[in-house]
C-alpha positions, 0 to 999 in steps of 0.5 A: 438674437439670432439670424432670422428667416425672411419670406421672400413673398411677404417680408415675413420673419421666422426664427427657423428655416424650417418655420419659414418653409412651413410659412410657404407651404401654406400661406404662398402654396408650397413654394417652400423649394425656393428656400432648399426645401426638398422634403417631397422630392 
């Protein structure tokens, strides 16, 4: 399989960086920058 993406919160995996991102923004209130993500900037 390929590498997965851990939430640095919770410990959860994604497949994605982009599920993981997705995964911040609405469980850990957006705090989807940590991972890189610099959509709204």
């Amino acid at each position: 399989m390929g590498k997965q993406f851990t939430c640095p919160y919770c410990e959860s995996k994604f497949p994605s960086k982009e599920d993981l991102s997705k995964h911040i923004d609405r469980i850990h209130d957006g705090s989807g920058l940590l991972e890189g993500d610099t959509r709204r900037f």
